[in-house]
N, C-alpha and C positions, 0 to 999 in steps of 0.2 A: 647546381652542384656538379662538379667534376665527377667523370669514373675514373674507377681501378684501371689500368692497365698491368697488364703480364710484363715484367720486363726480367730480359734475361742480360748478365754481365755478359759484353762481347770483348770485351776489353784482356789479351792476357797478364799474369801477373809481370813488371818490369822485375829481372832479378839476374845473376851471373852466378858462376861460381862462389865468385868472392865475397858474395853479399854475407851479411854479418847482422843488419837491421832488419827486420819489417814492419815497416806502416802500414796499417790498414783502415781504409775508408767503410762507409757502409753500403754503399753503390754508389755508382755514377746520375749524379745530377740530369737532366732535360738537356742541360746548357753543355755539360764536359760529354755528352753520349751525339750529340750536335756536333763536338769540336774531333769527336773520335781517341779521345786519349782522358785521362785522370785530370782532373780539378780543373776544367776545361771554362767555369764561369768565370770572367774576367775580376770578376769581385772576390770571387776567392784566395785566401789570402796563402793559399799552401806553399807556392813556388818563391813567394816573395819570403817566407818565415824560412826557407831551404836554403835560397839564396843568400841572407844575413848569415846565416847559421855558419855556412861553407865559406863566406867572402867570395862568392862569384857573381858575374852578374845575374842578376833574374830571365831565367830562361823562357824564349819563347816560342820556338818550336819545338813541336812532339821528339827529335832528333836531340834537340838542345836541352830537351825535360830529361831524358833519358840518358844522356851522359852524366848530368850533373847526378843523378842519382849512383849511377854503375861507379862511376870515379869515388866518391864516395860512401860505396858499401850497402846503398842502402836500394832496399826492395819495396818495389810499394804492389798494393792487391787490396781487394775489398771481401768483405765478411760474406757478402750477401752474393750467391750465383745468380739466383732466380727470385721473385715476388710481384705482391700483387701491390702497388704502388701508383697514389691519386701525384703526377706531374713528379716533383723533385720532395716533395716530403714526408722527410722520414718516417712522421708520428704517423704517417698512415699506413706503413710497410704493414702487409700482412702475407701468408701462407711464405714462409721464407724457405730457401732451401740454399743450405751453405756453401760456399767454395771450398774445397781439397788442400784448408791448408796444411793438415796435416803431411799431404803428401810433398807438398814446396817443402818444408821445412826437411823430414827426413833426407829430401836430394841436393840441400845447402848447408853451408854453413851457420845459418839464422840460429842467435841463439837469444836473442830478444825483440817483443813483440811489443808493438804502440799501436793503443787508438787510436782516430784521429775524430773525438768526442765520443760524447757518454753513451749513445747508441751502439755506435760500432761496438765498443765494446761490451755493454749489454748484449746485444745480441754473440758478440765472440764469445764470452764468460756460457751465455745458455748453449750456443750449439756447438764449439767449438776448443775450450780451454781443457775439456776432458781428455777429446780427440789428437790431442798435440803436445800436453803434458805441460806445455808453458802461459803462465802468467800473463796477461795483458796487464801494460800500463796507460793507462786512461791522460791522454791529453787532450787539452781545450780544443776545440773543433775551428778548425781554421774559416768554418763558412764562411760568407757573409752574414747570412741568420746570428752568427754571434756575434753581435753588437757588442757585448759586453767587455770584450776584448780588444785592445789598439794590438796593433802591429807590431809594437816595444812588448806590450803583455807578451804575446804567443811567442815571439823570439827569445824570452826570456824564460818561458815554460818549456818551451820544445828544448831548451840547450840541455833540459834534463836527460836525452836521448846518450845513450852511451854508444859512441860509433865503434 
């Protein structure tokens, strides 16, 4: 059986003045903490449901991840700072300790917040929806773990996103 590892977000939140959205993950993967940037496992299906969304092409440098968001308004961060966490999965996060979004959001313009799945926002709703006074909307999780979902699904759920 695998152990827990301590794992702490290195990662900071991508945002500008002008941002307007925030997405939030629940931590960074095995695979995107490897790659040194957000939804780093090549199965992941976040950049490609961003890229249909926007009409640009699928970005794939951490430079090219990062435009395509700032051009577009939107902020991406994850729920989770610190935990105790067996590899990349979620159902095993335990001892959580939240990131500061209340503090991003006070110094932006962010005035709506997306899951990105039912975790992330679980855990935003218990430690974090108090602290921040906004709402999370819960969208399908672009993992790969979610099978459930094609490509066309999640483009089609995420356009719910109000930019």
């Amino acid at each position: 059986m695998a152990d827990y590892e301590h794992v702490v977000q290195t990662f900071a939140p991508v945002y500008d003045k002008d941002s307007t959205v925030l997405i939030l993950g629940t931590l960074p993967s095995v695979k995107s903490r490897e790659s040194c940037f957000y939804y780093g496992h090549p199965q992941n299906r976040f950049w490609k449901v961003l890229a249909e969304i926007f009409e640009e092409p699928v970005p794939q440098t951490i430079d090219e991840k990062k435009g395509l968001l700032l051009r577009n308004r939107v902020a991406i961060w994850d729920v989770v700072e610190s935990c105790d966490i067996i590899g990349s999965s979620d159902s095993s996060i335990k001892n959580v300790t939240a990131a500061d979004v209340a503090s991003l959001l006070q110094e932006t313009g962010i005035t709506k917040v997306y899951a990105n799945g039912g975790l992330a926002k679980k855990l935003y709703d218990r430690f974090l929806a108090e602290k921040t006074g906004v709402a999370a909307v819960q969208l399908p999780s672009t993992s790969p773990a979610n099978a459930r979902f094609s490509l066309i699904d999640l483009v089609n759920e995420w356009k719910q996103i109000q930019f």
